[in-house]
VOPAGU-2260 file (C-alpha; in pm, 1 decimal, decimal comma):
REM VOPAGU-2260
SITE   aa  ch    i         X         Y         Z
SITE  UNK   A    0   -3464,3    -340,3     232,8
SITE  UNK   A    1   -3529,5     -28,5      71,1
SITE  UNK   A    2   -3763,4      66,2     372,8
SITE  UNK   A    3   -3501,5      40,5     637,8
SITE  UNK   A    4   -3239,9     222,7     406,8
SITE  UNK   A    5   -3477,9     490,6     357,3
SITE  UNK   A    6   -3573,3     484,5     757,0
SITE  UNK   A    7   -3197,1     493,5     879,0
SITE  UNK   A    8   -3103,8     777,0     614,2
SITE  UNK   A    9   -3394,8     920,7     811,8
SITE  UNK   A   10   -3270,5     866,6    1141,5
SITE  UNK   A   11   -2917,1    1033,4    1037,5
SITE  UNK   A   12   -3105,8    1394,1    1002,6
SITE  UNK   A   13   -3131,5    1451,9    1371,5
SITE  UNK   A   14   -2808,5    1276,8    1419,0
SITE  UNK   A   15   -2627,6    1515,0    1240,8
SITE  UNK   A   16   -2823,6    1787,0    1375,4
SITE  UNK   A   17   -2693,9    1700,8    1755,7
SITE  UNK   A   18   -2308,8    1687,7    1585,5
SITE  UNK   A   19   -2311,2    2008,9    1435,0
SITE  UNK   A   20   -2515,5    2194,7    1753,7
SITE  UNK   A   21   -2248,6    2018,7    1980,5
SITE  UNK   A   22   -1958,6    2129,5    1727,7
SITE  UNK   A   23   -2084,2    2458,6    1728,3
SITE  UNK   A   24   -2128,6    2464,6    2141,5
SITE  UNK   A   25   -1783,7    2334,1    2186,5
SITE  UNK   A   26   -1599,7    2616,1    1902,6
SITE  UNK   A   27   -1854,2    2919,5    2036,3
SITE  UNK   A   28   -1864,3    2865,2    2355,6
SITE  UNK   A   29   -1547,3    2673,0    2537,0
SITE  UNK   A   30   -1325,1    2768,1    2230,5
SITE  UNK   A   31   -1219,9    3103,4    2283,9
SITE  UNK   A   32   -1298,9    3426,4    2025,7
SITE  UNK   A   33   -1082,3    3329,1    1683,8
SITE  UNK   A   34   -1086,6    3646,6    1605,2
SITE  UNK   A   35    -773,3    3725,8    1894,6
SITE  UNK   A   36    -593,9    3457,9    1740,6
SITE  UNK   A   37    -624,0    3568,3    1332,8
SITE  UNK   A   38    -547,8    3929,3    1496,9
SITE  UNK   A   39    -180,8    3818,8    1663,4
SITE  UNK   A   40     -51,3    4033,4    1932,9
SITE  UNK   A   41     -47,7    4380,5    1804,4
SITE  UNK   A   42    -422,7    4472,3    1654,0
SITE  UNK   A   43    -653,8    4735,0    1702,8
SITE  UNK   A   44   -1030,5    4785,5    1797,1
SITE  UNK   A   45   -1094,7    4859,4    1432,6
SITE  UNK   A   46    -921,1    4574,1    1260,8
SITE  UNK   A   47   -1073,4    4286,4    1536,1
SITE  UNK   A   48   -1425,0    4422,9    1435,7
SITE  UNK   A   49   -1336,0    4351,5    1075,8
SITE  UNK   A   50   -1195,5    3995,1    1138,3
SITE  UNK   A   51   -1518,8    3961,5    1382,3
SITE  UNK   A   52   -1697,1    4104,9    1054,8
SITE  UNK   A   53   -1515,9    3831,5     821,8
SITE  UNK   A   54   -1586,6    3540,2    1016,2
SITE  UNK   A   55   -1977,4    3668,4    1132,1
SITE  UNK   A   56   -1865,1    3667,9    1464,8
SITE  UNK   A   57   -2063,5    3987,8    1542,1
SITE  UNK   A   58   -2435,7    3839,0    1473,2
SITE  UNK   A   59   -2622,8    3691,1    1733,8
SITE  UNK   A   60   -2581,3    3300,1    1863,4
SITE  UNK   A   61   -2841,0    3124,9    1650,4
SITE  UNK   A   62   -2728,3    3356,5    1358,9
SITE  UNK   A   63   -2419,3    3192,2    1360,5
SITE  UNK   A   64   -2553,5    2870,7    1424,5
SITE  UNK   A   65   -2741,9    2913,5    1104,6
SITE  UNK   A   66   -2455,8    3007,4     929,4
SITE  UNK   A   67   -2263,6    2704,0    1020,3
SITE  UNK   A   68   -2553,1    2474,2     894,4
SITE  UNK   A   69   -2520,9    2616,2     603,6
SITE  UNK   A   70   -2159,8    2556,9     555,5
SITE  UNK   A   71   -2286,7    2177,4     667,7
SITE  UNK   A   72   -2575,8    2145,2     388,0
SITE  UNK   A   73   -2347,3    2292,7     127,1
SITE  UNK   A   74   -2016,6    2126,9     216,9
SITE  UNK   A   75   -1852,5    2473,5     190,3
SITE  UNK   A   76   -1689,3    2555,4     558,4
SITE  UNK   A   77   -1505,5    2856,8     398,9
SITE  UNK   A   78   -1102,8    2961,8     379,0
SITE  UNK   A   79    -851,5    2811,3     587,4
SITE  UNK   A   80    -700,7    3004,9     840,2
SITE  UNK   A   81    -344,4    2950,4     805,9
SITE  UNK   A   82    -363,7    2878,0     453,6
SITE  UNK   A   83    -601,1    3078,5     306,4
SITE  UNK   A   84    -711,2    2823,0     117,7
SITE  UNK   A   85   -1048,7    2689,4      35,6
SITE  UNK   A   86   -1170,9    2418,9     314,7
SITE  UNK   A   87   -1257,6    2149,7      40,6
SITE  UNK   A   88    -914,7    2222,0    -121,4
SITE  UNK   A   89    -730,1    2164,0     143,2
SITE  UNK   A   90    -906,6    1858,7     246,0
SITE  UNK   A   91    -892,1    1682,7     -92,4
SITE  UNK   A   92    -509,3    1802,8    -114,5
SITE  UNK   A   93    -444,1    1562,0     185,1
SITE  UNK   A   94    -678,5    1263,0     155,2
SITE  UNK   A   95    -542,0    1091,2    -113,3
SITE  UNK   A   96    -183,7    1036,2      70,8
SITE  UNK   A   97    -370,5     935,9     351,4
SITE  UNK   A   98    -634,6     690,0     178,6
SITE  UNK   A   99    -326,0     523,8     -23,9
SITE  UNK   A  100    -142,1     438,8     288,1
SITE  UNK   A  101    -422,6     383,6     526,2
SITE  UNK   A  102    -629,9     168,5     259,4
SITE  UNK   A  103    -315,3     -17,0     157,2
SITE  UNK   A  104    -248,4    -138,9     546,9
SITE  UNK   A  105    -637,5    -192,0     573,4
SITE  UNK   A  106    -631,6    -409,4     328,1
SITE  UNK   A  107    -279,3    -598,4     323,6
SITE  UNK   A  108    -407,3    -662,1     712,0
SITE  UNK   A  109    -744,5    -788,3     682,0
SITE  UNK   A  110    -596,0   -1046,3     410,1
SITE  UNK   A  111    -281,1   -1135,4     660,3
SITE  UNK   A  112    -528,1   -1179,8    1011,6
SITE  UNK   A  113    -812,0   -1271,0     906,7
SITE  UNK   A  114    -664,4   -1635,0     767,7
SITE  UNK   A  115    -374,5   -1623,6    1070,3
SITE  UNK   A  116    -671,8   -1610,7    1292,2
SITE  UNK   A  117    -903,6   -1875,9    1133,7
SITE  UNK   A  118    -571,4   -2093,7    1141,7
SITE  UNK   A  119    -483,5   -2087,2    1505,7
SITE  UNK   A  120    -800,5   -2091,8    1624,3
SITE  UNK   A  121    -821,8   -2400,8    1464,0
SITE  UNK   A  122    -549,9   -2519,5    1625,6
SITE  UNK   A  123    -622,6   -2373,4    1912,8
SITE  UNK   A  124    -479,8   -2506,4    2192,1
SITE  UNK   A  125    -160,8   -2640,3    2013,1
SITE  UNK   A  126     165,0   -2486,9    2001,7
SITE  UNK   A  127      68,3   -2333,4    1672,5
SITE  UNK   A  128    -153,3   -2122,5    1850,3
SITE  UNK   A  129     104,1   -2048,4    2141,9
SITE  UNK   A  130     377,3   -1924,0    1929,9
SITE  UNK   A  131     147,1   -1663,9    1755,4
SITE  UNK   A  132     -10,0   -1590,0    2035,0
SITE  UNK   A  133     334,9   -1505,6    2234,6
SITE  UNK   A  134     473,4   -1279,1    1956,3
SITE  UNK   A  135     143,0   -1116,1    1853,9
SITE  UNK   A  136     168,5   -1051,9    2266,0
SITE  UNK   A  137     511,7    -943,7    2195,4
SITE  UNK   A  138     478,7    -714,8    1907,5
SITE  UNK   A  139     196,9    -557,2    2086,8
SITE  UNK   A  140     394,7    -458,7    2391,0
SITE  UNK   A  141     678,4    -290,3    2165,5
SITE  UNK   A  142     609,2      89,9    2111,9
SITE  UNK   A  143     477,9     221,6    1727,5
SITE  UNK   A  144     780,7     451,6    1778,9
SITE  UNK   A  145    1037,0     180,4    1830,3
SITE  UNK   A  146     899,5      32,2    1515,7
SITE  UNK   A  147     938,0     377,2    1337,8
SITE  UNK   A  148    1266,7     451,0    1441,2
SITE  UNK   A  149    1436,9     130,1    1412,9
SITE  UNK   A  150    1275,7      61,8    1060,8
SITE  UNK   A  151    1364,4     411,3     924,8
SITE  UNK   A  152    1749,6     329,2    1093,7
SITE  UNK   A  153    1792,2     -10,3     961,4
SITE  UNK   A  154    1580,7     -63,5     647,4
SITE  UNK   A  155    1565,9     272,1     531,0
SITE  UNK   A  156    1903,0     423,2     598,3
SITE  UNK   A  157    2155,2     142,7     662,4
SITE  UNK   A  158    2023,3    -104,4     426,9
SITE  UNK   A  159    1880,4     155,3     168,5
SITE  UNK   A  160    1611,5     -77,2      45,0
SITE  UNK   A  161    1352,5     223,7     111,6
SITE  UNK   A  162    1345,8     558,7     119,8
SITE  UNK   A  163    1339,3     712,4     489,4
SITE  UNK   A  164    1115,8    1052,0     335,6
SITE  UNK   A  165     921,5    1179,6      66,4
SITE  UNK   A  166     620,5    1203,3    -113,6
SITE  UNK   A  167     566,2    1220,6    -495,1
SITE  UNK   A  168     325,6    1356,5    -766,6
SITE  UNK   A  169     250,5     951,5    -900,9
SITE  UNK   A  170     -39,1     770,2    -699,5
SITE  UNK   A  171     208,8     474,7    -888,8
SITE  UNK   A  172     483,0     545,7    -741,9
SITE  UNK   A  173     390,7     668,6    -394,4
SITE  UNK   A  174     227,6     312,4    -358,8
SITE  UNK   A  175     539,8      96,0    -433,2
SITE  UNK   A  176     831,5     376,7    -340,6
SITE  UNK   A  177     735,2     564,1     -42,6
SITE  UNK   A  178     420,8     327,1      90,2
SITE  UNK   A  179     582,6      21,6     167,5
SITE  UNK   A  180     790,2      90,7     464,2
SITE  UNK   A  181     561,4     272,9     653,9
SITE  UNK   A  182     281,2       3,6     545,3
SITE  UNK   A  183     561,7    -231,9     664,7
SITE  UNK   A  184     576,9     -50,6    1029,0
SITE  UNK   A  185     231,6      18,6    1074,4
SITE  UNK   A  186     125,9    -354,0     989,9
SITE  UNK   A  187     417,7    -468,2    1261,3
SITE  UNK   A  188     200,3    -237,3    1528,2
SITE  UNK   A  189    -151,4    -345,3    1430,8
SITE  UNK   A  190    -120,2    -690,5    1301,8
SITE  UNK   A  191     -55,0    -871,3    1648,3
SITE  UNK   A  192    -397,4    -705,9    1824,1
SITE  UNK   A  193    -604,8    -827,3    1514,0
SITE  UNK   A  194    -533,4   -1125,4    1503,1
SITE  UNK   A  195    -596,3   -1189,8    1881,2
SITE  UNK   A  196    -896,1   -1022,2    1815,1
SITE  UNK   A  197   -1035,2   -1212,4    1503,6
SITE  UNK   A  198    -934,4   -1560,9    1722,0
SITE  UNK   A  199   -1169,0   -1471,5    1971,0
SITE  UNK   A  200   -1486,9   -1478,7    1690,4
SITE  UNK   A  201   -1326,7   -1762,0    1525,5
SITE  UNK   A  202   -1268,6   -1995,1    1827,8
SITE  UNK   A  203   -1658,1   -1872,3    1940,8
SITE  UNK   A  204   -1788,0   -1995,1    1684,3
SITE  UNK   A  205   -1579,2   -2344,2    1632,7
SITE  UNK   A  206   -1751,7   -2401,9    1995,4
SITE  UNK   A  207   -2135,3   -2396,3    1826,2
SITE  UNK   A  208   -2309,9   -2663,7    1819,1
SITE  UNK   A  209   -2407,0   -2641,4    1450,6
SITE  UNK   A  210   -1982,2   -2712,3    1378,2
SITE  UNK   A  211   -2055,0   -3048,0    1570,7
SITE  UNK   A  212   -2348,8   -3085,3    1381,4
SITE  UNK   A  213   -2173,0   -3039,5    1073,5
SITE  UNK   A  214   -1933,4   -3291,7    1182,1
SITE  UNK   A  215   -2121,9   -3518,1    1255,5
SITE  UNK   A  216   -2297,6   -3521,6     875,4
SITE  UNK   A  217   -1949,6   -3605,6     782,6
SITE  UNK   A  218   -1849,3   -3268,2     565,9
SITE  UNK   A  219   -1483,3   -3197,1     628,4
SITE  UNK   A  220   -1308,5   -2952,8     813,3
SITE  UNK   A  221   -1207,8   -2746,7     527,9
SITE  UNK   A  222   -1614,2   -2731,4     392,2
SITE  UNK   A  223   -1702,9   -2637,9     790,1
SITE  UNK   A  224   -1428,2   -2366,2     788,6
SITE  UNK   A  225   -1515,3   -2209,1     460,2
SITE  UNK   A  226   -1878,8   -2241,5     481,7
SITE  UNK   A  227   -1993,7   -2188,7     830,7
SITE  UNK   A  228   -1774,7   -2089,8    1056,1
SITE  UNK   A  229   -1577,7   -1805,8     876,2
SITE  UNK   A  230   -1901,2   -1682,4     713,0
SITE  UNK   A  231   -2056,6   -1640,7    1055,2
SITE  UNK   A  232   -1705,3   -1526,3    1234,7
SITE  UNK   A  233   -1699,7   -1275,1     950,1
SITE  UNK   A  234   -1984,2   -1089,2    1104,2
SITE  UNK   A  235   -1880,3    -936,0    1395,9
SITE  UNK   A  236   -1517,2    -916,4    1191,9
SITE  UNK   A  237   -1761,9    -652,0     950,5
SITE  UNK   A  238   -1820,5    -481,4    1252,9
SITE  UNK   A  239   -1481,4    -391,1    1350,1
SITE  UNK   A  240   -1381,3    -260,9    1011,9
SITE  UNK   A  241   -1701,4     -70,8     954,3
SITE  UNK   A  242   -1624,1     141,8    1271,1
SITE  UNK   A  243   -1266,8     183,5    1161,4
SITE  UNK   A  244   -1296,6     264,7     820,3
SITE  UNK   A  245   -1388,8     636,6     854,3
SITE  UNK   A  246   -1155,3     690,5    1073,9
SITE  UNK   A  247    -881,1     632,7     743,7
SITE  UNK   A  248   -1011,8     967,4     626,8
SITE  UNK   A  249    -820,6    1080,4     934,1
SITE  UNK   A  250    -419,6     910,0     776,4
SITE  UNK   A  251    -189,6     735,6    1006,2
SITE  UNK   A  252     -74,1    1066,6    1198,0
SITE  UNK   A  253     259,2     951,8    1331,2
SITE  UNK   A  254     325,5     717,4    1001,9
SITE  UNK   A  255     289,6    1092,8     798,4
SITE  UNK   A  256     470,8    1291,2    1070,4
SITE  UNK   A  257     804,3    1049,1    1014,7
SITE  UNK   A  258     767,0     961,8     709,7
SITE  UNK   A  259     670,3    1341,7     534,7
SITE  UNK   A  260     359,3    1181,7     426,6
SITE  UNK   A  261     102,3    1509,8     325,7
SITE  UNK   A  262    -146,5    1351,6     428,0
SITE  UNK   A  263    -501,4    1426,4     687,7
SITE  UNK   A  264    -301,2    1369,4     993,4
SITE  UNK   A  265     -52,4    1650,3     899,9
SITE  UNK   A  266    -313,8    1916,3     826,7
SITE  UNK   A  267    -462,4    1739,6    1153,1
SITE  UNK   A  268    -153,6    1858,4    1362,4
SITE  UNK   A  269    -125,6    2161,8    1174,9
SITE  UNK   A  270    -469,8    2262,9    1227,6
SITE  UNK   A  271    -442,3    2222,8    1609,1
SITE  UNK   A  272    -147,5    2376,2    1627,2
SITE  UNK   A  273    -277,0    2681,2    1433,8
SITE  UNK   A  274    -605,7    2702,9    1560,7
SITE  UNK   A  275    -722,8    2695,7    1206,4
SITE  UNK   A  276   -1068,2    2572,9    1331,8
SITE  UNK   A  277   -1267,8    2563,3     985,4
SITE  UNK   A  278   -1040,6    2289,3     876,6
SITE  UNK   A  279   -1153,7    2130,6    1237,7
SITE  UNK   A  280   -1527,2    2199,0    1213,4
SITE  UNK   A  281   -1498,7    2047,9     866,2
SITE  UNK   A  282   -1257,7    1703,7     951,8
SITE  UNK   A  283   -1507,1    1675,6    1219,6
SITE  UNK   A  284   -1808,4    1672,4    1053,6
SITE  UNK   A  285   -1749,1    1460,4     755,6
SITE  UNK   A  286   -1589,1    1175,0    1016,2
SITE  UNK   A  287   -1968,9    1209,9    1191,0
SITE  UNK   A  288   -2119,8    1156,7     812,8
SITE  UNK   A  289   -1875,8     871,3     726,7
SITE  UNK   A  290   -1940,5     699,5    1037,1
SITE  UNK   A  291   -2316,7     726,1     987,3
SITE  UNK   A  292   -2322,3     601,1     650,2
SITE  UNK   A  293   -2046,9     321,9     699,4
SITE  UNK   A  294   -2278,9     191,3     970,0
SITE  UNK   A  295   -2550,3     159,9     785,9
SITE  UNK   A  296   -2302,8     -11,1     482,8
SITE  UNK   A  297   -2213,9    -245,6     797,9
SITE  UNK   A  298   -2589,5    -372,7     842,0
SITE  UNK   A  299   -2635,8    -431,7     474,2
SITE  UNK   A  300   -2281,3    -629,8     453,6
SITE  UNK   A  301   -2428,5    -811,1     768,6
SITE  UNK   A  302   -2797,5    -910,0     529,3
SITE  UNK   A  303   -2555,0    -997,5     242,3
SITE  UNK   A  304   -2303,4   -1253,9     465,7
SITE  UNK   A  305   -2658,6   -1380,8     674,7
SITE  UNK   A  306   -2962,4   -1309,7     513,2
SITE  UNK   A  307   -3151,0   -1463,7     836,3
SITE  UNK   A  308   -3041,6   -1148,8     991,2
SITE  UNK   A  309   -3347,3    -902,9    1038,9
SITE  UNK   A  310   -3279,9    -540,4     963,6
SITE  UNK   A  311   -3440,3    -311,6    1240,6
């Protein structure tokens, strides 16, 4: 175990190597000179050399190359932009709003599909599994933006059971005041495609022969359920949430937009918007490191739920 952990840590040296020279290509090369857009309209010779200066736009190619593996290795990527605030402040300023939200839907949906699945593809078939299969169909043909509009209308505004905006200073009280409704939305929008999806594994693997097997030793469908088949259904299940999760780092950027969430996909938005392309380089890179190393978390989950599985 400790040999393959040691040999994939290995493996994400050059990885990261081809995302920051590809990075670097795509800001150097197709993104324009930053330096036009930190000047505005109405700059001289003498004050673009300095911002050219600032940002070490005058060295040479592979000086600045250098320079941005630096930034990489030390986690520093410099002052915002817009802001002229330090990268890592600026960052850590937004992820928390966007890990309490994303992390609370993550997890409120993984313990609503995952069982909704198991159950109709059980009954698969049946008209159990045609009515949830008709309005997960349904729900998923419904825009996120009808669900954000109508849900701030009704249940925010109308009804006044939650607020329609806002953002606090309590990690308390942003979870049970302002979280909910947008949890509420979001999990209308993704819970209908998981579920479809998680039936597929389950209703795989209640085809195997080792279920008829089971069966046939006379253990009951409860002991099949718990023991085999979701333990094996789980696997490719790991699979889909590993590749999601570091994409939570990013926030729900139309739940924040609506709701006035501060969150990653603001400063996302923001950062586009502005051009403010350290805050880019540096969003971009640490979703390449989080999806290396929740990867590799994926294939040790995968040892723990089957340890028949061989790690390569």
């Amino acid at each position: 175990m400790s040999a393959f952990i040691i040999r994939r840590l290995l493996q994400m040296i050059p990885t990261l190597f081809g995302v920051m020279l590809l990075v670097f290509t795509l800001f150097s090369l197709v993104g324009g000179d930053p330096s036009l857009v930190l000047a505005g309209k109405h700059f001289s010779a003498e004050v673009l050399a300095n911002i050219r200066a600032q940002l070490g736009l005058d060295k040479s190619l592979p000086e600045q190359f250098l320079l941005f593996v630096r930034q990489v290795l030390t986690l520093d990527f410099g002052t915002s932009w817009s802001t002229q605030q330090p990268v890592s402040d600026v960052i850590g300023n937004r992820i928390g709003p966007s890990l309490t939200l994303t992390g609370a839907m993550l997890a409120v949906d993984l313990l609503l599909a995952i069982p909704l699945a198991a159950l109709v593809a059980y009954f698969r078939g049946g008209l159990t599994d045609h009515i949830v299969t008709i309005v997960c169909t349904v729900a998923m043909s419904i825009s996120a933006l009808i669900y954000i509009i109508a849900g701030q209308f009704y249940l925010g505004f109308k009804l006044g059971w939650f607020p329609v905006r806002g953002w606090g200073d309590s990690f308390w009280v942003n979870l049970f005041v302002y979280v909910p409704l947008p949890l509420l939305l979001g999990l209308m929008v993704s819970l209908g495609p998981d579920i479809r999806f998680y039936r597929s594994f389950f209703v795989e693997e209640l085809g195997q022969d080792y279920v008829r097997t089971a069966r046939a030793k006379g253990l009951s469908e409860r002991q099949i359920m718990l023991k085999h088949v979701l333990r094996n259904a789980l696997i490719p299940v790991v699979t889909s949430v590993m590749m999601s999760l570091p994409y939570l780092l990013l926030g729900a950027l139309v739940l924040e937009s609506f709701f006035g969430i501060p969150g990653m996909g603001n400063e996302v938005v923001q950062a586009v918007n502005k051009s403010d392309f350290p805050v880019i380089k540096a969003i971009t890179i640490y979703i390449a490191i989080a999806t290396m190393v929740f990867n590799l978390l994926g294939d040790l989950v995968y040892k723990w739920i089957d340890p028949r599985v061989q790690l390569n």
